[in-house]
C-alpha positions in Angstrom: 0.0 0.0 0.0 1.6 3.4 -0.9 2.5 6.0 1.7 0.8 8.6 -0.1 -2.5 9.9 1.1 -3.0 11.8 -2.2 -1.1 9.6 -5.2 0.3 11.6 -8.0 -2.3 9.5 -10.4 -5.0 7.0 -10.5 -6.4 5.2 -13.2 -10.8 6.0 -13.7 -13.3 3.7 -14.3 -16.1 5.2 -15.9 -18.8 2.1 -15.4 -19.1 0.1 -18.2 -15.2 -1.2 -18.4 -16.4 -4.4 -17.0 -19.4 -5.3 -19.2 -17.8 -4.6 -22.4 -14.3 -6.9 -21.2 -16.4 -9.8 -20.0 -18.3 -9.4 -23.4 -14.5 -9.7 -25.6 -14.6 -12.8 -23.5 -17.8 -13.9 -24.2 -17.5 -13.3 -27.9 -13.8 -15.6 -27.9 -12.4 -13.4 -29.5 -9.7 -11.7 -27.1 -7.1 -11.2 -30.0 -6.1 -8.7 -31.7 -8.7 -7.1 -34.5 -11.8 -7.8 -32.9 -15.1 -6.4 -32.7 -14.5 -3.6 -29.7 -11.1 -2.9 -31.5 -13.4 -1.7 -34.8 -15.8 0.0 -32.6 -12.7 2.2 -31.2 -11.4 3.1 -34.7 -14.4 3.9 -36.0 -15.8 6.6 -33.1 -12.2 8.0 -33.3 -12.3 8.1 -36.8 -15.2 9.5 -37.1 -14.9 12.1 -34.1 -11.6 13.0 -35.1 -12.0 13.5 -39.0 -9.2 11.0 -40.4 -8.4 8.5 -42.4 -7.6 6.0 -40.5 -7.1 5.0 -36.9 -5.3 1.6 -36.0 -4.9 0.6 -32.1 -1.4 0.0 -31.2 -0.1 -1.9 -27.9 1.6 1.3 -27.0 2.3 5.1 -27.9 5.9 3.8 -28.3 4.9 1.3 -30.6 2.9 3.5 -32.8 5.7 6.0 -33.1 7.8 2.6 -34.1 5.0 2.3 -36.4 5.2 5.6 -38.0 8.9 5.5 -38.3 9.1 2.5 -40.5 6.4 3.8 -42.3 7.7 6.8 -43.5 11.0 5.4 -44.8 13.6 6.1 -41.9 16.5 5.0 -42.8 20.1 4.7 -41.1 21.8 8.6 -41.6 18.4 10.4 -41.5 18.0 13.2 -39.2 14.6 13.4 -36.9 14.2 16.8 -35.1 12.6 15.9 -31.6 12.2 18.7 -28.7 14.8 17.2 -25.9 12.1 18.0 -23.6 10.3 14.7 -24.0 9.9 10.7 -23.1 12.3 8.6 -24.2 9.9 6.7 -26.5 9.8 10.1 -28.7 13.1 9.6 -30.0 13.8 6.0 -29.2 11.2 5.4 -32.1 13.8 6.6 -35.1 16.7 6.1 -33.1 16.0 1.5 -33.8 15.3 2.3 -37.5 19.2 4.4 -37.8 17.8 7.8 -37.3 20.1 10.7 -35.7 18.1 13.0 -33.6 18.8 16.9 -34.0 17.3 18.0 -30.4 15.9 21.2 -30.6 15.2 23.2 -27.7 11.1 24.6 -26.4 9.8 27.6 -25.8 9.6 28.8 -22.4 5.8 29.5 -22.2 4.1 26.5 -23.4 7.1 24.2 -23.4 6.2 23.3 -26.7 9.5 22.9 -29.4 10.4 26.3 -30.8 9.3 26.8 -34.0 11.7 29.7 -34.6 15.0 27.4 -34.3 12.9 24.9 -36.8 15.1 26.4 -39.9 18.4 26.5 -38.5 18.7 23.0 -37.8 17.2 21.8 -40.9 19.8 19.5 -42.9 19.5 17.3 -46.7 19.6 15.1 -44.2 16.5 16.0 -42.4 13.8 13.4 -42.8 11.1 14.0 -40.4 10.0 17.2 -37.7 8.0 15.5 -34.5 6.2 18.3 -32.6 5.3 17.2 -28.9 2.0 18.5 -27.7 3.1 19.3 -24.3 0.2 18.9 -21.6 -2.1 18.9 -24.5 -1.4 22.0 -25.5 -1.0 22.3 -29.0 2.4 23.4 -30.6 2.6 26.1 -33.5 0.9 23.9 -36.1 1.2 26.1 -38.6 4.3 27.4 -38.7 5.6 24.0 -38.6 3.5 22.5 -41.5 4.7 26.0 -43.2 8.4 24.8 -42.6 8.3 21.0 -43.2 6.1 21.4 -46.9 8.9 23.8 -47.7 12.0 21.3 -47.3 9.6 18.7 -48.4 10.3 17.3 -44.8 7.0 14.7 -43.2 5.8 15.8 -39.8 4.8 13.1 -37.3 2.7 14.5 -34.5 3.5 12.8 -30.6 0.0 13.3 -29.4 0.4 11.3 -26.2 -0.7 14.4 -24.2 -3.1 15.7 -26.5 -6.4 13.7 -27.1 -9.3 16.3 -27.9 -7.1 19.1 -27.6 -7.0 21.4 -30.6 -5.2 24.5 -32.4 -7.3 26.9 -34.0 -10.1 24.4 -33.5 -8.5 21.7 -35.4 -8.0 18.8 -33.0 -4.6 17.9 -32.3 -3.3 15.0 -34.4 -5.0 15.8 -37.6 -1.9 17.9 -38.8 1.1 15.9 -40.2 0.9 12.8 -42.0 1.1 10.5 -39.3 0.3 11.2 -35.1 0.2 8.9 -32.2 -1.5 8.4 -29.0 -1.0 7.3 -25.6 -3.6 5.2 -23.8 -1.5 4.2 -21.1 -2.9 4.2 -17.4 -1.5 8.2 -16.7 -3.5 9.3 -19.4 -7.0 10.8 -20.0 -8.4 8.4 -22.0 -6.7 4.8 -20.7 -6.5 1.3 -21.2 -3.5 0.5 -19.1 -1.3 0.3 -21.8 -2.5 1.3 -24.9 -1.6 3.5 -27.9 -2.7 4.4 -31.6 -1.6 5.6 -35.0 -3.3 8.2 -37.0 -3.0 8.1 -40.6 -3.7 11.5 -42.3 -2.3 10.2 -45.6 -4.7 8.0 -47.4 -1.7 6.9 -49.6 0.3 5.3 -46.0 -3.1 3.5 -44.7 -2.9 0.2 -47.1 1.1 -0.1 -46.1 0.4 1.1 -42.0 -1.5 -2.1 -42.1 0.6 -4.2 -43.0 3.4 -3.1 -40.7 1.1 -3.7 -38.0 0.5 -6.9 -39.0 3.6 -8.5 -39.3 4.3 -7.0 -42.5 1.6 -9.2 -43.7 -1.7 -8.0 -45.9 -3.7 -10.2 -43.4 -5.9 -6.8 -42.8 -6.7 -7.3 -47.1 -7.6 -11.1 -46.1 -10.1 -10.7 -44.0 -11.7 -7.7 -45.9 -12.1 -10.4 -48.9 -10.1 -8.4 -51.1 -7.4 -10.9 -51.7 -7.8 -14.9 -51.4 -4.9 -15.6 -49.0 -2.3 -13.7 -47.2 1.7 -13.4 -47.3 4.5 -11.4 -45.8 4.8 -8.6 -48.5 6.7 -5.9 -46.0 8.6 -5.5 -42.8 6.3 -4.9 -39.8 5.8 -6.6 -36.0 2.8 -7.1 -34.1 1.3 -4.2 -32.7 -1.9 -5.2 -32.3 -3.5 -5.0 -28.8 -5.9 -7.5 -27.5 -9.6 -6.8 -27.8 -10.1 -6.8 -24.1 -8.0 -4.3 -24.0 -9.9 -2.3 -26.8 -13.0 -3.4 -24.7 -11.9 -1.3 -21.4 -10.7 1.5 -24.4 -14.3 1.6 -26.2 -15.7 2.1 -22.0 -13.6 5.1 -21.6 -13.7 6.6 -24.9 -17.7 6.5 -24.7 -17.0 8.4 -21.6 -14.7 11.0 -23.0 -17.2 14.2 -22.2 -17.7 13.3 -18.4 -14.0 12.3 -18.4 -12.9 15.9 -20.0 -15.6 17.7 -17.7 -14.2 16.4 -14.4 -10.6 17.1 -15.7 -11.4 20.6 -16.7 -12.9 21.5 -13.5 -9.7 19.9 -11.5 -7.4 22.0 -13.8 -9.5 25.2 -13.8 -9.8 25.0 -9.8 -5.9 24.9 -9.6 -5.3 27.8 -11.4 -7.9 30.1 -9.8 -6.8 29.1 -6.4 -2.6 29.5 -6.9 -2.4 32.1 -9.8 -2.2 34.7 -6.9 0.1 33.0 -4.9 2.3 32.3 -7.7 2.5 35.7 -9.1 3.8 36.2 -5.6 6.5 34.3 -5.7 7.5 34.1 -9.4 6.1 31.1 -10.3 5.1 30.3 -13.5 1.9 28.1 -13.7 0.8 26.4 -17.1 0.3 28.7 -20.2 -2.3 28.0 -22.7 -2.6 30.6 -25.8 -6.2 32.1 -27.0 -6.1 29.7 -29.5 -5.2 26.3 -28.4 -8.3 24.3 -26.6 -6.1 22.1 -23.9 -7.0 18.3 -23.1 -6.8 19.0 -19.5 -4.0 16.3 -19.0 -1.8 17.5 -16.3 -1.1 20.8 -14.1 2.5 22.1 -13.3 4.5 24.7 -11.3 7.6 26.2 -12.2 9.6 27.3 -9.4 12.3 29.7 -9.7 15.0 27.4 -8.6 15.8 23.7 -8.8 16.2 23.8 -4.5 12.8 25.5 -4.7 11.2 22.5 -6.2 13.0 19.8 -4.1 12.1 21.3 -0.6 8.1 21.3 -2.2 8.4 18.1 -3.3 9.2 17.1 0.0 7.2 19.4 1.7 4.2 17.6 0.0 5.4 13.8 0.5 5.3 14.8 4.7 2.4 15.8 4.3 1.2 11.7 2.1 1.1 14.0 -1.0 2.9 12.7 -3.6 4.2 15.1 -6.7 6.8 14.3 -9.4 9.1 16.4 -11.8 9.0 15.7 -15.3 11.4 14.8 -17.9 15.0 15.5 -17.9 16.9 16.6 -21.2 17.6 14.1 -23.4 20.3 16.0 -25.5 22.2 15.6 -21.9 21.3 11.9 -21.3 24.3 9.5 -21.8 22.4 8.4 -25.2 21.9 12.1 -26.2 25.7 12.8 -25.9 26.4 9.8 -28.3 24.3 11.5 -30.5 26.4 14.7 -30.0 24.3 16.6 -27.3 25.9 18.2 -24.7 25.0 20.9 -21.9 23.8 24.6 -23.2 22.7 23.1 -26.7 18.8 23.5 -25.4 18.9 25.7 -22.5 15.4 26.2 -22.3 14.9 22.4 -21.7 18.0 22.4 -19.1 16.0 25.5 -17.0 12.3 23.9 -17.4 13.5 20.3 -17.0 15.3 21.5 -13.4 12.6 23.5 -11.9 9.0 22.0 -13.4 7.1 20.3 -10.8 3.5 18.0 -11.5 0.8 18.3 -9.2 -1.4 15.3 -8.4 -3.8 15.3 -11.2 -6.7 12.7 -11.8 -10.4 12.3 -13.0 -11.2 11.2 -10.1 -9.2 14.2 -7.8 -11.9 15.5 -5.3 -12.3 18.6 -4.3 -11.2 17.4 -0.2 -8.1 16.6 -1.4 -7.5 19.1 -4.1 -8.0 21.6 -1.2 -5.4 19.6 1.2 -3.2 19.8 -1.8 -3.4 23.6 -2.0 -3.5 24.1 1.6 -0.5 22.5 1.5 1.2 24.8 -1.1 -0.2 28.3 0.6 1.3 27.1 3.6 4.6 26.1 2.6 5.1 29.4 1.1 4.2 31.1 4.8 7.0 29.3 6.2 9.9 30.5 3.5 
């Protein structure tokens, strides 16, 4: 049992997870490509306007996914924000791909657009923009700057579900995007992920990698008699229980997004003032990005500010987390040629940013213990 009164996350069950699993039972079929699995590509589909959705076991294996799909091949370049998961880069990194780290801005934490150009090589192969909290990055100045190098953009969406910029939901813009359905996330699964396709032109061959590099997917449509290995690929393919505890939660998205909007919203009102007070910087979303309510964060103005709150709060069972450190600094990242002051953005942020406990199911008791908490730890600086 954890120490924590307050965790940092728990996973929601919004009622029907149970049914709908014990159905995927029922129906013996608990593979991959079932019925519930269909059900979840089509509502997302649908809600989200694209070509093609395909259920992956993982975020990380979707971005897999999308780097074999778009050709990476040993020598390419990837730019990828340092200020991400590992998965982000470890994706292009297994296919030969040598990351270009590019640093974010310090308001949304999103990559910079305005270093985009400089970095650009022949090289370059493929831009991945990081939603960051869900809140959307500078879609169109990227799109702007990949078509002109002729360069694919592959959105990491992990954050992002029904977020949108300029009221285009986030994962529609580049020719491929991926999300996370793992158990920190809005929308969950326990582990979970999925591929957009924005390209009708990659859906036939996004398929196939997922199927083992066959055109089983073809089969089973009754376009084609029998089915072969025609391409490279592995099996991404979740089981349809899985999908089953997915189709739950995604049929829940507007009471899930309501509760988490509420939770975020109560945050800010109660610590902007005390935070203005002691020059910290709370999360920053622009007039025209609609967030997806994912997580809530202070930015303290030192690194030894941070530690003594994250203390502060586990004294007290509460339990808060810091958030990714720089890749471009990692041991990896300085065989790839990163080294300190290349993204010093990413070195402040990454040193500083600290994650509130943030969950659908957050009540208002223990939000207010939580911000108790924080008022009075600044009292006793």
């Amino acid at each position: 049992m954890s120490k924590y009164l307050i965790p940092f996350n728990k996973a929601y069950i919004s009622g029907l997870e149970n049914e709908y699993m014990a159905t995927a039972i029922a129906n013996s079929h608990i593979s991959g490509e079932g019925p519930f699995t269909h059900q979840c590509h089509s509502l997302l589909e649908n809600l989200l306007g694209v070509h093609k959705v395909l259920l992956t076991t993982s975020c990380t294996h979707a971005l897999e996914l999308a780097a074999i799909l778009i050709n990476i091949q040993p020598g390419d370049e990837v730019i990828i924000p340092s200020f991400t998961f590992v998965s982000t880069v470890n994706a292009f990194v297994l296919r030969g791909a040598k990351p270009k780290f590019i640093d974010i801005r310090s308001d949304t934490l999103n990559l910079n657009e305005k270093l985009l150009e400089n970095i650009i090589t022949h090289q370059t192969k493929a831009i991945v923009p990081v939603h960051y909290a869900g809140v959307g990055c500078e879609m169109d100045k990227i799109l702007e700057i990949a078509n002109s190098y002729q360069i694919s953009v592959i959105e990491d969406n992990a954050h992002g579900l029904f977020g949108r910029y300029e009221g285009k939901y986030l994962g529609t813009f580049g020719s491929l995007a991926t999300q996370s359905f793992h158990e920190t996330k809005n929308i969950t699964c326990g582990e979970g992920g999925a591929l957009i396709v924005n390209r009708p032109d990659l859906v036939e061959r996004a398929e196939i990698i997922r199927e083992k590099g066959t055109n089983r997917s073809r089969y089973f449509r009754g376009q084609i008699d029998k089915y072969s290995w025609v391409d490279i690929g592995s099996s991404y393919l979740p089981s349809d229980i899985l999908a089953a505890f997915l189709l739950a939660q995604l049929e829940a998205r507007h009471e899930i997004q309501h509760k988490r909007r509420i939770i975020w919203n109560y945050y800010y009102q109660h610590l902007v003032s005390w935070a203005e007070e002691n020059l910290i910087q709370l999360p920053f979303v622009p007039d025209y990005c609609d967030q997806s309510y994912h997580m809530f964060y202070l930015i303290f103005p030192s690194p030894e500010y941070r530690k003594t709150m994250i203390e502060h709060l586990a004294k007290n069972g509460i339990l808060s987390v810091f958030h990714y450190t720089p890749l471009h600094t990692s041991r990896m990242g300085v065989r790839f040629g990163g080294k300190i002051g290349d993204c010093p953005v990413t070195e402040q942020i990454s040193e500083r940013l600290l994650r509130l406990p943030f969950y659908t199911s957050l009540s208002h008791d223990d939000q207010d213990k939580v911000i108790d908490k924080i008022l009075n730890f600044n009292m006793q600086l």
